[in-house]
C-alpha positions as a Markdown table, in Angstrom:
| # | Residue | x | y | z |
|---|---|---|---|---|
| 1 | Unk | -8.1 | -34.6 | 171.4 |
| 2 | Unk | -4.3 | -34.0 | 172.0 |
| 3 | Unk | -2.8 | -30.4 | 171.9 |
| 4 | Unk | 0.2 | -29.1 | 169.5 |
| 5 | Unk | 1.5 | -25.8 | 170.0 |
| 6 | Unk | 3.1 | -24.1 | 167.2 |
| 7 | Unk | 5.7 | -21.0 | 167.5 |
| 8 | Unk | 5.7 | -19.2 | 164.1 |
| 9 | Unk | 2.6 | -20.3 | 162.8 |
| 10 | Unk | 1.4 | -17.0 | 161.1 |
| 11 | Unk | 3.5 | -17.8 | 158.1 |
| 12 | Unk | 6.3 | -20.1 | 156.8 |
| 13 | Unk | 7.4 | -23.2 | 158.0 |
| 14 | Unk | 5.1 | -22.7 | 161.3 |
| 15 | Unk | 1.6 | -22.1 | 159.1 |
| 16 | Unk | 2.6 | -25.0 | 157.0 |
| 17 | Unk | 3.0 | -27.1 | 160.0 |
| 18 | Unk | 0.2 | -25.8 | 161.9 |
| 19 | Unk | -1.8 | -26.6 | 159.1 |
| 20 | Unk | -0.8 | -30.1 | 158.8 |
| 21 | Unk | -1.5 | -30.7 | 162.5 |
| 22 | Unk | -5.0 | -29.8 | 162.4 |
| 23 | Unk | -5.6 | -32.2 | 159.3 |
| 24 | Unk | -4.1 | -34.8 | 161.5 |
| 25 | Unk | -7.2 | -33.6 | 164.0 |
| 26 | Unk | -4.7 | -32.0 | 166.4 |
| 27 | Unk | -6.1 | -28.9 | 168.6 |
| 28 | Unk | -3.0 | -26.4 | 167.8 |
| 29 | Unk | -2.4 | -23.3 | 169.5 |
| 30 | Unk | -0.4 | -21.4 | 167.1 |
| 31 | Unk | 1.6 | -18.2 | 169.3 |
| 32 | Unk | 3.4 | -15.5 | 166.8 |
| 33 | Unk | 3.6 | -11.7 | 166.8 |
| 34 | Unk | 0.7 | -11.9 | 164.3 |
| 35 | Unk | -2.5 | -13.7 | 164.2 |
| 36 | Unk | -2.3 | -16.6 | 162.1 |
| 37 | Unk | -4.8 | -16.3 | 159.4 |
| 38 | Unk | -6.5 | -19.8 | 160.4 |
| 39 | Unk | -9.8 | -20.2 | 160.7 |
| 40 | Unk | -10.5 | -23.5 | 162.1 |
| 41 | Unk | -12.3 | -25.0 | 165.1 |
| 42 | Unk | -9.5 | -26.0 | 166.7 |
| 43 | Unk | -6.5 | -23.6 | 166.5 |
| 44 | Unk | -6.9 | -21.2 | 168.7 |
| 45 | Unk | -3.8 | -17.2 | 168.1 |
| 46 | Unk | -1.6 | -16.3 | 170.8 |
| 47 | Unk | 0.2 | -13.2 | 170.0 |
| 48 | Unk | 3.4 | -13.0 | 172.2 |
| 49 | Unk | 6.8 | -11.5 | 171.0 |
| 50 | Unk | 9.0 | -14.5 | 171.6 |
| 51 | Unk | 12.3 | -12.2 | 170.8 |
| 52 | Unk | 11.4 | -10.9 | 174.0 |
| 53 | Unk | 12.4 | -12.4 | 177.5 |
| 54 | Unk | 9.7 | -10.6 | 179.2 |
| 55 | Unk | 7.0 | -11.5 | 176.3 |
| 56 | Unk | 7.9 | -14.7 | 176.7 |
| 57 | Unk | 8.0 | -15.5 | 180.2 |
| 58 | Unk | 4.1 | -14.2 | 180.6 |
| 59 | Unk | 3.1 | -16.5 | 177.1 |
| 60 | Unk | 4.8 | -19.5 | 179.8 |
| 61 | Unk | 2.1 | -18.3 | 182.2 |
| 62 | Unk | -0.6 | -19.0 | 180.3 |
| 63 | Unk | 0.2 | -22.3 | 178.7 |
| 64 | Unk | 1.3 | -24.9 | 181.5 |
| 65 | Unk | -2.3 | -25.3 | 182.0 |
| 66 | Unk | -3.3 | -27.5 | 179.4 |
| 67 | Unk | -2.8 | -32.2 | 180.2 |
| 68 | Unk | -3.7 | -32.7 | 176.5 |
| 69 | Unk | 0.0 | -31.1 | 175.0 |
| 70 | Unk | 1.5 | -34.1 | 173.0 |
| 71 | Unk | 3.8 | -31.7 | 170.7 |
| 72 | Unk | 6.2 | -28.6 | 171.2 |
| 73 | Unk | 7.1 | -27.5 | 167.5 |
| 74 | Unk | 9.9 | -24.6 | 168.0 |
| 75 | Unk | 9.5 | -22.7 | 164.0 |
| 76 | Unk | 9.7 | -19.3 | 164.8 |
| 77 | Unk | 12.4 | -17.5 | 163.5 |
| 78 | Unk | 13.9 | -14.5 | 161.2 |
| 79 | Unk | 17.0 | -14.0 | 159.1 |
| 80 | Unk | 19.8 | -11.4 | 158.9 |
| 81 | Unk | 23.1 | -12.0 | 157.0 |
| 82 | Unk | 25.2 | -9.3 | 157.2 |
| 83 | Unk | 29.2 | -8.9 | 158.6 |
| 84 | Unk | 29.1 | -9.3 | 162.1 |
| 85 | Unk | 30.6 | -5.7 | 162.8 |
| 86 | Unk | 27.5 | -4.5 | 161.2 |
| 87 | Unk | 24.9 | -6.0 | 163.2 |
| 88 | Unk | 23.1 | -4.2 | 165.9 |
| 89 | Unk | 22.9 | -5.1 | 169.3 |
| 90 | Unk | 19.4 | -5.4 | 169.5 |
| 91 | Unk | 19.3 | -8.0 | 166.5 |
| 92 | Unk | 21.8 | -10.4 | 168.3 |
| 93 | Unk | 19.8 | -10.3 | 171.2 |
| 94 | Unk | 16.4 | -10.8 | 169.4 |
| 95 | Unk | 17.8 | -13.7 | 167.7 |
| 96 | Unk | 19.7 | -15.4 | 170.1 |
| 97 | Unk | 16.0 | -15.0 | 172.4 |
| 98 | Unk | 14.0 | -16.2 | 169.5 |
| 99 | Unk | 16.3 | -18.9 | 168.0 |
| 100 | Unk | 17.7 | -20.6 | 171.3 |
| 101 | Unk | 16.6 | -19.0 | 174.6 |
| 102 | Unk | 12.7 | -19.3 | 173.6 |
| 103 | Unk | 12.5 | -22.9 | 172.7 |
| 104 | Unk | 15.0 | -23.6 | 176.1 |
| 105 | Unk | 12.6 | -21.8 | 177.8 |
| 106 | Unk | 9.5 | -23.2 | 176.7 |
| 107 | Unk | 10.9 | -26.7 | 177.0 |
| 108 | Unk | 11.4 | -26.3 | 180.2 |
| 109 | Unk | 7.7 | -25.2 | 181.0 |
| 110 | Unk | 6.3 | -27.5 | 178.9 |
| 111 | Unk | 8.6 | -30.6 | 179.2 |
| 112 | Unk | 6.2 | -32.3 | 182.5 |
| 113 | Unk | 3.3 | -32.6 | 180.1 |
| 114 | Unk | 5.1 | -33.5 | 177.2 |
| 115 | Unk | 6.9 | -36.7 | 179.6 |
| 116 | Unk | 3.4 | -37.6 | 180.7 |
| 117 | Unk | 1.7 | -37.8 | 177.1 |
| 118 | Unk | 5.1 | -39.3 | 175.9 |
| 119 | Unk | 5.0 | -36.4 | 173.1 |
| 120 | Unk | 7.1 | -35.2 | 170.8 |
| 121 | Unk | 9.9 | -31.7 | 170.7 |
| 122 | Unk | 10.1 | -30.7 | 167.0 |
| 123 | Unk | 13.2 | -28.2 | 166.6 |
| 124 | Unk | 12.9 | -26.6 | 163.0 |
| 125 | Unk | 16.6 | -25.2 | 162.7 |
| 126 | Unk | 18.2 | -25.0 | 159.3 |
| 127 | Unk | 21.2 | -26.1 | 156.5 |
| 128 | Unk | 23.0 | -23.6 | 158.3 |
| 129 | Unk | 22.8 | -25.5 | 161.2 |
| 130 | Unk | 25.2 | -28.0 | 159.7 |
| 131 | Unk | 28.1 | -25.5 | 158.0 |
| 132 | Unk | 29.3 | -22.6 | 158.3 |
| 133 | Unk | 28.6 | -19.5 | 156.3 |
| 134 | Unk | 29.5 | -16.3 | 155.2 |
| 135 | Unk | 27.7 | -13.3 | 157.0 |
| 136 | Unk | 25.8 | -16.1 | 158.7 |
| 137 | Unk | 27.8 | -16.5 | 162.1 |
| 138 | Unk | 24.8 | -15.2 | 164.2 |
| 139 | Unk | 22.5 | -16.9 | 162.3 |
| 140 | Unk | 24.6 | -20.0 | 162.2 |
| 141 | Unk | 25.9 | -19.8 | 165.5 |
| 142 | Unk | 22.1 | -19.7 | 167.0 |
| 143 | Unk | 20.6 | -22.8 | 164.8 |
| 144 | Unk | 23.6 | -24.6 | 165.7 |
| 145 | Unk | 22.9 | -24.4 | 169.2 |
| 146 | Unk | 19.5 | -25.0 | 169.2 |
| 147 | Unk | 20.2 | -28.5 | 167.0 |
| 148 | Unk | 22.9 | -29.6 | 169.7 |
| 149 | Unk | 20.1 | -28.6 | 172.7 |
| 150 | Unk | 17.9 | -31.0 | 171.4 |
| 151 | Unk | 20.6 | -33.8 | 170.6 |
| 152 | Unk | 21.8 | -33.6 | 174.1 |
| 153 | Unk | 17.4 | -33.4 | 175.0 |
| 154 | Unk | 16.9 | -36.3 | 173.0 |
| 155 | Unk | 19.8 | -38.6 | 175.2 |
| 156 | Unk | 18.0 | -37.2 | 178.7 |
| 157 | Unk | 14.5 | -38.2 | 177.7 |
| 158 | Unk | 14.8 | -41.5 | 176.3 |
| 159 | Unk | 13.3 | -43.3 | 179.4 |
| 160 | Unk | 10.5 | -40.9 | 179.6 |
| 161 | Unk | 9.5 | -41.4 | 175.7 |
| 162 | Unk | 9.8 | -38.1 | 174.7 |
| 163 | Unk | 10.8 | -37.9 | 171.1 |
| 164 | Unk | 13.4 | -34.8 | 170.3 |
| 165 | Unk | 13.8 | -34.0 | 166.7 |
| 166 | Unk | 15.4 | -31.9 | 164.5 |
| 167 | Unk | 14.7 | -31.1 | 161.2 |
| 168 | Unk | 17.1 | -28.9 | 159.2 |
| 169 | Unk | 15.6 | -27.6 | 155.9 |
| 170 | Unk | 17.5 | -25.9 | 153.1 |
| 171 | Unk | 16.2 | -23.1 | 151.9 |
| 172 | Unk | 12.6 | -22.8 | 151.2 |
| 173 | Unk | 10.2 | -20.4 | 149.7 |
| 174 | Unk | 8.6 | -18.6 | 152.1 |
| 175 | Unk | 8.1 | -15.2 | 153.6 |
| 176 | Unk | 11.9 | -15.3 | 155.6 |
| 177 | Unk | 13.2 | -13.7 | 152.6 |
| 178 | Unk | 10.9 | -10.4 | 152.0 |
| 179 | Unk | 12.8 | -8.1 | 154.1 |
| 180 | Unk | 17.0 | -10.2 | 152.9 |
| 181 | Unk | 18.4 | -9.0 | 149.7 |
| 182 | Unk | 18.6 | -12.4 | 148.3 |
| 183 | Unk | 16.0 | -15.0 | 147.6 |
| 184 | Unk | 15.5 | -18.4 | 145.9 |
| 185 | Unk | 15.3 | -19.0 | 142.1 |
| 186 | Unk | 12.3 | -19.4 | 140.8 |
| 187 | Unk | 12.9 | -23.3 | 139.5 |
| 188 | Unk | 11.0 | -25.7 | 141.4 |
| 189 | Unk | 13.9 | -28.2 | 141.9 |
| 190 | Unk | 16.1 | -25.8 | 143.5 |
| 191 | Unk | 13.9 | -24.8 | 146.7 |
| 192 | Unk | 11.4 | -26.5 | 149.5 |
| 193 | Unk | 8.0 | -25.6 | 149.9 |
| 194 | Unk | 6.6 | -25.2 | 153.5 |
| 195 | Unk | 4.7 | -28.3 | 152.8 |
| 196 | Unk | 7.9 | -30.7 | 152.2 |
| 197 | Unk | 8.7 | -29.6 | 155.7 |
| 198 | Unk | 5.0 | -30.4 | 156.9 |
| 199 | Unk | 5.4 | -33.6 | 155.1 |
| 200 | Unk | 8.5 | -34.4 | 156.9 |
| 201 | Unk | 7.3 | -33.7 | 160.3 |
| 202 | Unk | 3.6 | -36.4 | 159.4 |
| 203 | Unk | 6.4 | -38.7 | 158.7 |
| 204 | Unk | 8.1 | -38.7 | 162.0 |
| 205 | Unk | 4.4 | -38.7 | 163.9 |
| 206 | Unk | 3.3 | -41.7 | 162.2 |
| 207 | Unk | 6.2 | -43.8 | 162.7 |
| 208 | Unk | 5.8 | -47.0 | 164.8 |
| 209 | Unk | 5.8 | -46.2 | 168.4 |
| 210 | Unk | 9.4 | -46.7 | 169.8 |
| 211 | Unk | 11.3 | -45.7 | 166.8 |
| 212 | Unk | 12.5 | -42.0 | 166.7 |
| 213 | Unk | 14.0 | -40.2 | 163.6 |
| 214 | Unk | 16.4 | -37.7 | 166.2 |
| 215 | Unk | 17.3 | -35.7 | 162.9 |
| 216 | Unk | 16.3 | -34.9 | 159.4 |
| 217 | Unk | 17.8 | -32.6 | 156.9 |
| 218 | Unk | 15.6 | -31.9 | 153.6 |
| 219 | Unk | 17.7 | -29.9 | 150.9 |
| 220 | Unk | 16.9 | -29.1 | 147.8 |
| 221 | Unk | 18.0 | -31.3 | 144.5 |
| 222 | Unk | 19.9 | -27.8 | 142.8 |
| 223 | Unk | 21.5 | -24.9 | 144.4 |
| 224 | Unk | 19.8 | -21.7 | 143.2 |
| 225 | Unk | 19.9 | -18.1 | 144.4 |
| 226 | Unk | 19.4 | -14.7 | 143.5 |
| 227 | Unk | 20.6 | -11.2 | 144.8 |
| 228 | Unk | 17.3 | -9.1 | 144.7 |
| 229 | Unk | 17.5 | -5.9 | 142.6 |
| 230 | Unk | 17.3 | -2.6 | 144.3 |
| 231 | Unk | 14.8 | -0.1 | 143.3 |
């Protein structure tokens, strides 16, 4: 049985995916600062801090063990939009470690295995990934990078068979937005579900071998957004 592991796979995107994988009769090890609330057979919780350098590091540790690791999928992530004068220093640091240094970072642990099982490097960025925002240059700025990592990944591992991919979702109903002052409309048509991502990402595994899909962006067919209310 091949191995996936799965950053952010307590909630969101990364549960979604996580999910998906083990229907597909993956083994997923699903790391996030909470245990995902997954009972399966074969997922196994790693709780690790991956805004944290020296978190991170020790999670690298413990998983260049495993010869079975077909898929890297980078989801973890977290949102602030603010003006960039207001931002703390901590947050910018968090974020660029969670966003762009992490994945780098576990990449480059990983990236041996991945080349031998000819496997597959699923980057989950964002629409901001592909414009430019207001109160989103952080934010913007980090997905950004991490898209053009694995463009230039993608160019450097085609002899090996590695598949780098990148899949840009607008936004999507899901946990990111509890602690933002905005959120999506309620309308079905104007938001993803974790699953359309999940869907996406079956799609590019099952593909004939030798044909990569380097970059996907799933938006939603209406716009829709809501300033939440304060109490």
């Amino acid at each position: 049985m091949k191995t996936a592991i799965v950053t952010g796979a307590s909630s969101g995107i990364g549960n979604a995916i996580a999910l998906r994988l083990l229907a597909l009769n993956y083994r997923v090890v699903g790391i996030s600062r909470r245990d995902a609330a997954i009972e399966h057979p074969h997922f196994s919780a790693l709780r690790c801090d991956l805004s944290s350098n020296r978190d991170t590091l020790a999670l690298i540790q413990t998983l260049q063990q495993d010869d079975t690791l077909a898929i890297l999928v980078n989801a973890a992530g977290f949102g602030v939009f603010e003006p960039h004068e207001e931002l703390r220093a901590a947050t910018i640091d968090a974020m660029v470690h969670l966003h762009l240094t992490t994945p780098m970072l576990l990449t480059n642990a990983l990236l041996r295995t991945l080349k031998k099982n000819a496997g597959h490097i699923i980057n989950i960025t964002s629409i901001e990934a592909t414009r430019s925002s207001k109160f989103s240059a952080l934010y913007s700025a980090t997905k950004s990078g991490l898209r053009a990592f694995g463009a230039a990944l993608f160019e450097e591992l085609r002899k090996s068979d590695v598949s780098v991919v990148t899949i840009n979702p607008d936004m999507t109903d899901t946990p990111f937005f509890d602690t933002l002052n905005f959120d999506t409309v309620s309308q079905a048509n104007t938001r993803l579900q974790s699953n359309d991502i999940a869907d996406a990402l079956e799609q590019i595994l099952t593909m004939r071998h030798g044909v990569v899909v380097t970059e996907m962006t799933l938006r939603s067919q209406r716009f829709g957004i809501r300033k939440k209310t304060r109490k």
